[in-house]
Structures are given as C-alpha cells and as structure tokens.
C-alpha positions as CSV (number, residue, x, y, z in Angstrom):
1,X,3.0,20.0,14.2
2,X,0.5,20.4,11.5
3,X,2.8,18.2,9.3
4,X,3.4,15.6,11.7
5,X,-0.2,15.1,12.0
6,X,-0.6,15.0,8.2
7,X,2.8,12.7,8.1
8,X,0.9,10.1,10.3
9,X,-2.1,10.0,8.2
10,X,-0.9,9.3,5.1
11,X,1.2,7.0,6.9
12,X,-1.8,4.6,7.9
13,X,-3.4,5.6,4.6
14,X,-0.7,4.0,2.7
15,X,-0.2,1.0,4.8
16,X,-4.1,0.1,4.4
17,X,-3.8,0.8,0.7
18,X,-1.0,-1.4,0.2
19,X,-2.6,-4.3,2.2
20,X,-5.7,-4.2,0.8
21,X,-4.1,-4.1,-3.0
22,X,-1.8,-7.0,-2.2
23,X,-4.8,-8.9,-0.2
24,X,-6.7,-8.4,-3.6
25,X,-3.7,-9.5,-5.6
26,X,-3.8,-12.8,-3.6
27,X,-7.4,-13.4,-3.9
28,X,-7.4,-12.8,-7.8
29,X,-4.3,-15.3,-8.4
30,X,-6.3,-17.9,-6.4
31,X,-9.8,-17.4,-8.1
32,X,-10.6,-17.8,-11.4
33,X,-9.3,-19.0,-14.9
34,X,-6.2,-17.1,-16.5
35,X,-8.5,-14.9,-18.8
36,X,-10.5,-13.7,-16.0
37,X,-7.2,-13.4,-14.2
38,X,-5.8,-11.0,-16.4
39,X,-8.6,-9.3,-17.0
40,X,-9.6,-8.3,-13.5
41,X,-5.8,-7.7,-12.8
42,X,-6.2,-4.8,-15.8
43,X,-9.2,-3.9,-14.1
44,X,-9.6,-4.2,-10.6
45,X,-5.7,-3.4,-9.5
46,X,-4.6,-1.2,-12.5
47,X,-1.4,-3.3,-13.5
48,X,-0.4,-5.4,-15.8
49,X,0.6,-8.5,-14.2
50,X,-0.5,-10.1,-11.0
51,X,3.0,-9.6,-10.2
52,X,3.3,-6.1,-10.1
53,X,0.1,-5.7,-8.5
54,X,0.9,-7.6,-5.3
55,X,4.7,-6.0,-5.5
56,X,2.8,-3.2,-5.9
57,X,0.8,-3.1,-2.5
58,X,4.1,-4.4,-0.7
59,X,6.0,-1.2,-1.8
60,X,3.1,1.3,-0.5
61,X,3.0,-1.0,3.0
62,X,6.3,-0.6,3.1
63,X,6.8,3.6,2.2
64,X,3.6,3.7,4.9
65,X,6.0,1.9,7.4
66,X,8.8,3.9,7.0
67,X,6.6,7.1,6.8
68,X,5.3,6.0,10.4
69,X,8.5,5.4,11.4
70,X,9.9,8.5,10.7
71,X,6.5,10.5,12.2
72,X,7.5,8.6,15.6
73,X,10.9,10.0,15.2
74,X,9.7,13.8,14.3
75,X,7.2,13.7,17.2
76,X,9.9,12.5,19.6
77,X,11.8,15.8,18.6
78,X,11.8,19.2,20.5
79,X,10.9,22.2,18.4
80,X,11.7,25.4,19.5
C-alpha cells in the first residue's frame, strides 16, 4: 500500500512538472527575440531547443498519466 501511495504522488508530481515545463516552453517561444529565446531555453528549461523543451514536458505529462493510470488499476486490486 505504501507504494501505491508513493505511485500516486509521483504521479501528480510528474503531470504538474510536465505542464508547467511545456506552459514555459510556450511562453518563451512567444516572448522575446531569438537570442533571448535561446538563451533562456539553455537556461530556464535545460534543453537545447525550444523543441525539446516543450516535447519534453509532454513526455513527463504523459509518463505521469499513465503512472496514474496504472495506481487506479493497483488500488482496484485485492492483496492478500
């Protein structure tokens, strides 16, 4: 149970994570010049492209769906 628990934790964790680094993605590609573009990607998101940085957020808000997805399934199981 104690892993369940934990499972649905990082679950959230990693959908917030994901949205919040794709969010940022989004606002970076839509403010400032291509210099400062690239240099608060490096920065700010850790990537090297804008690119990866926003594919980046939609893989973790993905893994945290399926995590979830899989706690709901583990929690509807019967331990003995």
């Amino acid at each position: 149970m104690f892993f369940i628990r934990c499972g649905g934790l990082v679950a959230w964790l990693l959908i917030v994570v994901g949205l919040l680094r794709a969010a940022l993605g989004v606002y970076v590609a839509f403010s400032g010049t291509p210099i400062e573009m690239a240099v608060s990607v490096a920065r700010m998101l850790g990537a090297a492209t804008l690119t990866e940085a926003i594919l980046g957020g939609l893989a973790l808000f993905a893994a945290g769906i399926v995590l979830g997805l899989l706690v709901q399934i583990a929690k509807g199981v019967k331990f003995d």
